[in-house]
C-alpha positions as semicolon CSV with decimal commas, in nm:
position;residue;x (nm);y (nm);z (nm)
1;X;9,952;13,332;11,619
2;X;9,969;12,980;11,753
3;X;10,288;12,825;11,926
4;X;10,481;12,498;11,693
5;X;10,442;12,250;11,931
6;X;10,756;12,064;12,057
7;X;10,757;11,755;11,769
8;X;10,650;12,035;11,508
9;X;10,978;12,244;11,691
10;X;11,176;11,939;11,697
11;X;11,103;11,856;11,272
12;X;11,269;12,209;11,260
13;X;11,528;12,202;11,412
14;X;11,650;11,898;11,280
15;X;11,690;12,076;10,942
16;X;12,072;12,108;10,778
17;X;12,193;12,152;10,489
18;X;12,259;11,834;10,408
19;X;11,952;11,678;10,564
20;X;11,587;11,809;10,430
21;X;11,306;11,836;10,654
22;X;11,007;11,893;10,348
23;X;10,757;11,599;10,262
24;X;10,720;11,528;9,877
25;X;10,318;11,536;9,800
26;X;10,252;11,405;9,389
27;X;9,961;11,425;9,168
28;X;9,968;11,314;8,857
29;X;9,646;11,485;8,671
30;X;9,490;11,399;8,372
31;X;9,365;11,639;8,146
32;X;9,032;11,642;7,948
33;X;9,037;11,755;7,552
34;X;8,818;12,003;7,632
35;X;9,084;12,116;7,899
36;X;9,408;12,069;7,760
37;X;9,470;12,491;7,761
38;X;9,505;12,425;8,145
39;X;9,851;12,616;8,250
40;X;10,017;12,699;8,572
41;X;9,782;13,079;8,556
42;X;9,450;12,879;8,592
43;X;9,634;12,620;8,812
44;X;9,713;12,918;9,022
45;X;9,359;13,067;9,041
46;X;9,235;12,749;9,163
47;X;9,490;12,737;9,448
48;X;9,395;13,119;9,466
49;X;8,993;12,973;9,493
50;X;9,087;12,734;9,768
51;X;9,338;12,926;10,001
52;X;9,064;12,990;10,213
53;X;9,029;12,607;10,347
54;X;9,432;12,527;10,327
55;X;9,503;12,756;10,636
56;X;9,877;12,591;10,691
57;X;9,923;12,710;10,349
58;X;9,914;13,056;10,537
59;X;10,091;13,030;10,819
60;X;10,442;13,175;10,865
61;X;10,733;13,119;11,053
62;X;10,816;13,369;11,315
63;X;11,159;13,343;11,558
64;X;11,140;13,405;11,913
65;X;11,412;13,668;11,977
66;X;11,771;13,496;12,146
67;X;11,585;13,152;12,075
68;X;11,384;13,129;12,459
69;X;11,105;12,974;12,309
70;X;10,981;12,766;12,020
71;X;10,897;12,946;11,701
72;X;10,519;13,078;11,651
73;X;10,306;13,030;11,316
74;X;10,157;13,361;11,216
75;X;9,827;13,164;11,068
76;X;9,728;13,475;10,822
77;X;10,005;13,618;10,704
78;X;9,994;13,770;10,250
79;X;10,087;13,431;10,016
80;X;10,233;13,492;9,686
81;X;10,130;13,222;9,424
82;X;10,367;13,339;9,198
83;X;10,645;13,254;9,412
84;X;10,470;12,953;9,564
85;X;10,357;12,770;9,250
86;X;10,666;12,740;8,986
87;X;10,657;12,600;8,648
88;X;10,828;12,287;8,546
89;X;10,913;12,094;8,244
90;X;10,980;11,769;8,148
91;X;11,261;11,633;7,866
92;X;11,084;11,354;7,622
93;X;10,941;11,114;7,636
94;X;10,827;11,263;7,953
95;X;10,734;10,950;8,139
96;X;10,791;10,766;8,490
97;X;11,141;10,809;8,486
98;X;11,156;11,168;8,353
99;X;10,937;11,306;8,664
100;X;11,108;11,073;8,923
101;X;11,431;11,249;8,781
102;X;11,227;11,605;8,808
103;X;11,099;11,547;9,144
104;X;11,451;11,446;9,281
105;X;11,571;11,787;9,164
106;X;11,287;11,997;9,372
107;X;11,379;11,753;9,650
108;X;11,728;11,869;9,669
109;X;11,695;12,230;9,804
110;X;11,531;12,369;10,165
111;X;11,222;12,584;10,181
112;X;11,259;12,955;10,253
113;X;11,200;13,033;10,586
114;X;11,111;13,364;10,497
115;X;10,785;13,224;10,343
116;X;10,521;12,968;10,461
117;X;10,694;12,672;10,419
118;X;10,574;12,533;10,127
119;X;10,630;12,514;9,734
120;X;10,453;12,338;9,451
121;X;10,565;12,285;9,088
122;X;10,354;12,227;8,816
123;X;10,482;11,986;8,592
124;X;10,398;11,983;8,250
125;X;10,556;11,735;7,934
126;X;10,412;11,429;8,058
127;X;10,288;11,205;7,837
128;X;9,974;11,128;7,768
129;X;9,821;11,473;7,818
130;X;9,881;11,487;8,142
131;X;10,075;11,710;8,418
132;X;10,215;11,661;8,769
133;X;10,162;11,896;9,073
134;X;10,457;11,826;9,342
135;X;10,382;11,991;9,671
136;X;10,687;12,002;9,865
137;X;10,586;12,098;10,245
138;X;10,784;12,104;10,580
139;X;10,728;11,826;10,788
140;X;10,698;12,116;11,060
141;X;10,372;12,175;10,918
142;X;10,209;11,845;10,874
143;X;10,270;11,482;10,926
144;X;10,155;11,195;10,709
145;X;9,760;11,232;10,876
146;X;9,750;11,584;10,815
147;X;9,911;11,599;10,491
148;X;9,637;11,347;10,356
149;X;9,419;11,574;10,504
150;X;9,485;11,874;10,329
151;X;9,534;11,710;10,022
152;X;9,173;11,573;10,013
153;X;9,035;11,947;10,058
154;X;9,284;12,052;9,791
155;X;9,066;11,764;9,596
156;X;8,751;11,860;9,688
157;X;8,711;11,524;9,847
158;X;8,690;11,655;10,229
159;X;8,495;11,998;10,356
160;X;8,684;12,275;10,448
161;X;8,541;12,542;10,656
162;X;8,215;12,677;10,504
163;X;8,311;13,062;10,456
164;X;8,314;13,321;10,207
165;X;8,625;13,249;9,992
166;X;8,702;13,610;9,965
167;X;8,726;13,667;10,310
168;X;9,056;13,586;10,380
169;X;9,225;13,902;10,560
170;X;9,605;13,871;10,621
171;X;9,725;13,923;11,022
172;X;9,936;14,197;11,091
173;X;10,300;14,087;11,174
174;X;10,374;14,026;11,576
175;X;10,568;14,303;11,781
176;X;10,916;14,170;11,925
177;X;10,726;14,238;12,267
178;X;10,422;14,079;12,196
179;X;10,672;13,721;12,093
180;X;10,861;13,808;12,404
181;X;10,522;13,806;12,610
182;X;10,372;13,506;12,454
183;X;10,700;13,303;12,515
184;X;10,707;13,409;12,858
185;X;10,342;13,295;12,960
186;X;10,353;12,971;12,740
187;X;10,682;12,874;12,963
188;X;10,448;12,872;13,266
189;X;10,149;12,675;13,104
190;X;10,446;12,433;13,000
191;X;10,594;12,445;13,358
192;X;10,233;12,365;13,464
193;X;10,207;12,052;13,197
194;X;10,533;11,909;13,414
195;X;10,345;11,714;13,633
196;X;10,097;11,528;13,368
197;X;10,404;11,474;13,164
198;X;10,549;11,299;13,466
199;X;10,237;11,160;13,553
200;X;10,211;10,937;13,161
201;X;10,591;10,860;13,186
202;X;10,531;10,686;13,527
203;X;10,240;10,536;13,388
204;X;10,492;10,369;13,101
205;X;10,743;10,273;13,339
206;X;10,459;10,044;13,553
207;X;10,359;9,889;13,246
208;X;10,703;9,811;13,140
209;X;10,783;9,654;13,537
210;X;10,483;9,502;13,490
211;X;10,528;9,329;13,145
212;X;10,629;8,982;13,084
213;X;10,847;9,139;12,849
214;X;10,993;9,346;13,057
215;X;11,372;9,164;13,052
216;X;11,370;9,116;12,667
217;X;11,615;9,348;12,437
218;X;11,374;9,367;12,183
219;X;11,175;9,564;12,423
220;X;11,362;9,885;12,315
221;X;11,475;9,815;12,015
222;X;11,585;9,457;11,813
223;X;11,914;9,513;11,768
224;X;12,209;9,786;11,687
225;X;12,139;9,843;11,373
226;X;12,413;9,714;11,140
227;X;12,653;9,926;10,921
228;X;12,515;9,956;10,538
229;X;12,537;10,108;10,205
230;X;12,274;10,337;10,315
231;X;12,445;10,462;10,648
232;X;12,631;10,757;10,600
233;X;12,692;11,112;10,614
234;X;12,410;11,278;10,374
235;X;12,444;11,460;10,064
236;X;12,262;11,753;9,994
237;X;12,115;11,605;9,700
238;X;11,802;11,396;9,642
239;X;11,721;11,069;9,393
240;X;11,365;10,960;9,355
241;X;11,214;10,677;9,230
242;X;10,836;10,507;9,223
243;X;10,622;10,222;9,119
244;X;10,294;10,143;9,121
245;X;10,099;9,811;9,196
246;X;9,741;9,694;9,170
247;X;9,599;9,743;9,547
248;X;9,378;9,434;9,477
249;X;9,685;9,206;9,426
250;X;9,856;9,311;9,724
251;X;9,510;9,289;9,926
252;X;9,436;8,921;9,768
253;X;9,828;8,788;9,901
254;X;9,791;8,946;10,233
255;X;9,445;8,740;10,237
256;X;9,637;8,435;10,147
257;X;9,887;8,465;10,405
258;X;9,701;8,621;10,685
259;X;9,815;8,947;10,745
260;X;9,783;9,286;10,709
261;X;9,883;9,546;10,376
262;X;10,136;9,720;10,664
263;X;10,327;9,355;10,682
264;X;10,325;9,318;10,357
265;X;10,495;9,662;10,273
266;X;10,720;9,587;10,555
267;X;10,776;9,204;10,391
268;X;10,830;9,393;9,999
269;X;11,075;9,647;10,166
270;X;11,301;9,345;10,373
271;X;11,300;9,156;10,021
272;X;11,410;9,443;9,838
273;X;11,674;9,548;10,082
274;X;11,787;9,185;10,069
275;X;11,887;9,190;9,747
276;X;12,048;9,517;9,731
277;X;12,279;9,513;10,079
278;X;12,426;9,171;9,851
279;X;12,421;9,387;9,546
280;X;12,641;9,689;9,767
281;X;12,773;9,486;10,040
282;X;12,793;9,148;9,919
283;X;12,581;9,040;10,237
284;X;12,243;9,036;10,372
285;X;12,364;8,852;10,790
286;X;12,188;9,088;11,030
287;X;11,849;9,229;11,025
288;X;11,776;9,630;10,971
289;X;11,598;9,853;11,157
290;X;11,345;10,032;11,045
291;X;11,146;10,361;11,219
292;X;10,771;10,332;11,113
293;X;10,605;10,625;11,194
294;X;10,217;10,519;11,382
295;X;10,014;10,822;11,428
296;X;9,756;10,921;11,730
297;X;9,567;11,112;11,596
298;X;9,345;11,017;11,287
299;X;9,096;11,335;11,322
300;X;9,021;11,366;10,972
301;X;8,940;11,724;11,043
302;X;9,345;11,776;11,124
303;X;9,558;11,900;10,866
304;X;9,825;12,052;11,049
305;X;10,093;11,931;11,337
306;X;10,227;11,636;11,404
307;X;10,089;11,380;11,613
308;X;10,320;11,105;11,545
309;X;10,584;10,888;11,635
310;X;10,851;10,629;11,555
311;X;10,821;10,248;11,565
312;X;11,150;10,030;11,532
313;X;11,035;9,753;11,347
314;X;11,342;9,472;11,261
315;X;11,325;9,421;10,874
316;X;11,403;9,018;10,827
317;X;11,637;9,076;10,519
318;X;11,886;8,830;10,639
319;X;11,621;8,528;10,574
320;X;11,656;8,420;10,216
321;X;11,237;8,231;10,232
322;X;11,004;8,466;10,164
323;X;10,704;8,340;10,288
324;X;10,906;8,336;10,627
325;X;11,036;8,698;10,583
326;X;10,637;8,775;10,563
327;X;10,610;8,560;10,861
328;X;10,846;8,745;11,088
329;X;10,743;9,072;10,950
330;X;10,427;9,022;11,098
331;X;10,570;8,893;11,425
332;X;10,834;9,167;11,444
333;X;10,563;9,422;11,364
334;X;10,303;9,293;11,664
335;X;10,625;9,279;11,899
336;X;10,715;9,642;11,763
337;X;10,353;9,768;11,864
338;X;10,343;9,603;12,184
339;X;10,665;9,770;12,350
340;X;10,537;10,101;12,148
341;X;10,239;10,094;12,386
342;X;10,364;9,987;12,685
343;X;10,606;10,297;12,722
344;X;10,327;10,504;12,574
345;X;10,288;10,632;12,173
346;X;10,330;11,020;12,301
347;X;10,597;10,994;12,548
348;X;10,855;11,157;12,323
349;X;10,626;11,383;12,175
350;X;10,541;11,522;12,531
351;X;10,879;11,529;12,612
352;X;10,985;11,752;12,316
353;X;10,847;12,032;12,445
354;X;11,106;12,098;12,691
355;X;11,374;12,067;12,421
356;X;11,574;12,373;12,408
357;X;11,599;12,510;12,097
358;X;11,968;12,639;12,067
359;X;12,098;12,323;12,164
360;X;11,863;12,087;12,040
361;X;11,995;12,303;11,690
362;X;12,323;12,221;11,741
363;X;12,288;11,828;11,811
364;X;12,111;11,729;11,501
365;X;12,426;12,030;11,326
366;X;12,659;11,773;11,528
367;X;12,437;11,400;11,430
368;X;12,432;11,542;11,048
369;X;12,810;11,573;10,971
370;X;12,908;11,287;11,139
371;X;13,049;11,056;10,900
372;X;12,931;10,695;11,056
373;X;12,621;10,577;11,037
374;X;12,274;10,585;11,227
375;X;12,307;10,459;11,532
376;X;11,982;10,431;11,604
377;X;11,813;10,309;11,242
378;X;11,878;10,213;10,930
379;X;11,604;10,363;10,745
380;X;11,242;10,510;10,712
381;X;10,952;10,298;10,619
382;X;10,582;10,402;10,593
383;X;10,279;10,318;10,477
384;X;9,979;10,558;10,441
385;X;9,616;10,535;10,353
386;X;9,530;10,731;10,131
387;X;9,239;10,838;9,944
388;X;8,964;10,626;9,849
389;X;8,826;10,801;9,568
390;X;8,943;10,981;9,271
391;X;8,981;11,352;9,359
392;X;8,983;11,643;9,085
393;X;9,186;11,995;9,082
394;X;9,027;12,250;8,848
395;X;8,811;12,004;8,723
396;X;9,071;11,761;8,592
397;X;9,102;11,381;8,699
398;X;9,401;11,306;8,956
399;X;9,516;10,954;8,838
400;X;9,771;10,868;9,098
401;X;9,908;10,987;9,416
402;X;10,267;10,956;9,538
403;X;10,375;11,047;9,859
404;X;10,730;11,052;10,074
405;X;10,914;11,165;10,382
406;X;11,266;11,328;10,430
407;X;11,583;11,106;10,504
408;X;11,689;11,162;10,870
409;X;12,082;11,219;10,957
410;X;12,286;10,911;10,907
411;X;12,041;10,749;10,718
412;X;12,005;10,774;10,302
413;X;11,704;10,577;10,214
414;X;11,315;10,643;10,289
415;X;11,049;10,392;10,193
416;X;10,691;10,529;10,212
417;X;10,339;10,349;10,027
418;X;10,043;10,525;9,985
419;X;9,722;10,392;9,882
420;X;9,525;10,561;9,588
421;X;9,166;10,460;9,521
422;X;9,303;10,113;9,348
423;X;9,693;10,167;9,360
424;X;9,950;10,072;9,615
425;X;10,202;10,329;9,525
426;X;10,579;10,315;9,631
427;X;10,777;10,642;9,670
428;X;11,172;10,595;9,687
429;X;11,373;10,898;9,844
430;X;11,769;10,850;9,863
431;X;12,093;11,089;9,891
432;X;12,342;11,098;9,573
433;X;12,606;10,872;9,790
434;X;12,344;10,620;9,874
435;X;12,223;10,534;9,505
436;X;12,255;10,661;9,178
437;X;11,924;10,485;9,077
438;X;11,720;10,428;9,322
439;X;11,456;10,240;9,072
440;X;11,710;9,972;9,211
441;X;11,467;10,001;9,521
442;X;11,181;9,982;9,298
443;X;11,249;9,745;9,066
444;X;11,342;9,482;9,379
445;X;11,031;9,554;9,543
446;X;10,835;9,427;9,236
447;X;11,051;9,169;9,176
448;X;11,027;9,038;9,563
449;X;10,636;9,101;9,540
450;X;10,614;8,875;9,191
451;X;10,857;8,609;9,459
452;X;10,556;8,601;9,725
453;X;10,288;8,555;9,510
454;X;10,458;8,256;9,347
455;X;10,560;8,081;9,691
456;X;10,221;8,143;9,787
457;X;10,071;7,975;9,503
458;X;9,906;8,270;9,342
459;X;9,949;8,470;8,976
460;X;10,333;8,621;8,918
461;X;10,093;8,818;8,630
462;X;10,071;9,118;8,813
463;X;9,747;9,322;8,730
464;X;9,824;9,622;8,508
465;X;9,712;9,943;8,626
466;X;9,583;10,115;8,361
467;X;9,512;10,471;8,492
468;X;9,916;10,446;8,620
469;X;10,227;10,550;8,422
470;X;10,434;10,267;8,280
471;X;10,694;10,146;8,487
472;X;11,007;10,300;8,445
């Protein structure tokens, strides 16, 4: 038994029905001809083979009784692949847009709490002999650092712990006195963790007195973000959307312009979302705000928790240049880091752990059927690294990975990139009331990538990549 810590606690309670706290995790698998009799029963017994070394893929949420504490994972507790790993199938021609459709349906329901909170569907009716696996997980469990993690054991492409696969005992289930008990003693080690906690928010507060910065609004945050299309009361249900592009193109204009792969997702997403608020709104006049999430802690042993938080980064998508959009990307991004640090990256994340949990419950209830907007972002953006090799499940070749968060209350659109071996691939999550099609998000990002590269005198040929889908 191990207690969630307070971010983990806080990812939990955050959960409503209308707002989903699970992480979407895709592989898209190719299969051999010698393998092509590979079904969800051997997909299973591969899982089955590698349970051992996917621990969180064990662990199970337990209540505290009357709420005094934050919930406990039970870390071996019986996992039932049969319920766990579901089949899926696709309609014809069963390409891009047929598993982006798919994967927007598994997106629009909560995990069981009653089991570990996770679910995977294997996908099959793609074309081109292959199938998808979509793991859906609760951002309770793992964050963007451990989720990569786990996935590159599940690959084979990290060590797990070097054990006897059939080892694995199930824990017996806690007593209500032994929760009682554990709450009651980890309330005094947290009473205990007071002073430290005071001890790094004073440390925050000197650097901010001490900073030149110190008087400037965008020390906080930019701006209030602006009303939008996107800024609502959430549906239940999900749309999903991705794209791929040729990691050497986007690494070749980042050269060109000087900056980083991050400003240049940042620069794609403010292009895109320039042309849609006109599209919706009929204007793009005020910057957005946009929470990046900046891990730290990049153990690459890690694969559960969450050691993260939230950067407000303003999104330039009232400048209509877009070499300058890419210019002030970059700047907002630096300016974005530097009042991150001076306040301190786990100052929240400390903090958390004296969050009640009844009424922590009942403000993100409150924040998730209000009707108005965000008022603190816009939207989610994120950009992970991903693997840098090609992994294999079962013996078959993964050919792309896709990766994104959950929408938070009040705000319907998530942006999140991850990197695959040669791929820069974009992941699109919105509610029903934000977008119908949200290959609208998509198909402006490409379109406002093709825009760079001309105004910085490169290719608008974008590189196929072969080992991708087709666009939808």
């Amino acid at each position: 038994m191990k207690r969630l810590s307070g971010w983990d606690a806080v990812l939990l309670y955050s959960e409503t029905p209308n707002v989903h706290m699970h992480t979407l995790k895709i592989a898209v698998i190719e299969l051999d001809p010698d393998r092509r009799d590979f079904d969800i029963d051997a997909f299973r017994r591969v899982i089955h083979s590698r349970l051992y070394k996917l621990e969180p893929f064990c662990y199970q949420l337990v209540d505290i009784p009357l709420k005094m504490h934050h919930p406990m994972w039970r870390e071996n507790c019986d996992v039932d692949l049969t319920y766990h790993i579901r089949p899926w199938r696709l309609p014809a021609p069963g390409g891009r847009r047929e598993l982006d459709e798919a994967i927007g349906e598994i997106a629009s329901t909560p995990l069981d709490r009653s089991h570990p909170l996770w679910e995977m569907y294997f996908v099959e009716g793609l074309a081109n002999h292959r199938i998808a696996v979509v793991g859906k997980i609760h951002h309770a469990l793992a964050d963007g650092v451990a989720a990569a993690n786990l996935l590159a054991r599940g690959m084979d492409l990290q060590p797990g712990p070097q054990r006897d696969s059939r080892a694995y005992t199930p824990d017996p289930a806690p007593s209500t006195g032994e929760l009682v008990r554990s709450a009651l003693a980890d309330h005094v080690r947290h009473i205990g963790r007071i002073p430290r906690t005071i001890g790094y928010t004073a440390q925050g507060v000197n650097r901010v007195r001490r900073s030149t910065r110190k008087l400037s609004p965008e020390l906080t945050r930019p701006f209030t973000p602006p009303p939008t299309f996107m800024n609502h009361m959430l549906t239940p249900e999900r749309r999903f959307a991705t794209a791929t592009l040729a990691l050497a193109d986007v690494k070749e204009t980042s050269k060109r312009l000087g900056v980083t792969i991050n400003d240049m997702v940042l620069s794609v997403s403010s292009g895109a979302l320039r042309t849609l608020l006109q599209r919706h709104d009929g204007k793009a006049d005020h910057p957005l705000l946009a929470s990046v999430p900046v891990s730290f802690d990049f153990s690459p042993e890690r694969i559960s928790g969450n050691y993260f938080t939230g950067m407000l980064v303003a999104l330039p998508v009232d400048v209509d240049d877009p070499l300058e959009r890419v210019r002030l990307s970059h700047d907002n991004a630096v300016s974005a880091k530097e009042s991150h640090q001076l306040m301190g990256p786990e100052l929240v994340s400390r903090w958390a752990a004296y969050f009640p949990p009844a009424p922590t419950e009942s403000l993100f209830r409150w924040l998730a059927n209000r009707g108005g907007q965000n008022k603190v972002l816009n939207l989610n953006v994120s950009n992970v690294p991903g693997p840098r090799e090609h992994g294999r499940v079962g013996g078959a070749l993964v050919t792309e990975i896709y990766s994104v968060g959950p929408l938070t209350a009040g705000s319907g659109l998530n942006i999140t990139v991850w990197s695959y071996v040669d791929q820069l691939n974009v992941s699109v999550l919105s509610d029903s009331a934000t977008l119908e099609d949200p290959h609208e998000v998509t198909e402006a990002i490409i379109e406002d990538f093709i825009e760079i590269r001309r105004a910085a005198g490169l290719s608008e040929k974008l590189t196929v990549v072969e080992t991708a889908m087709a666009q939808a």
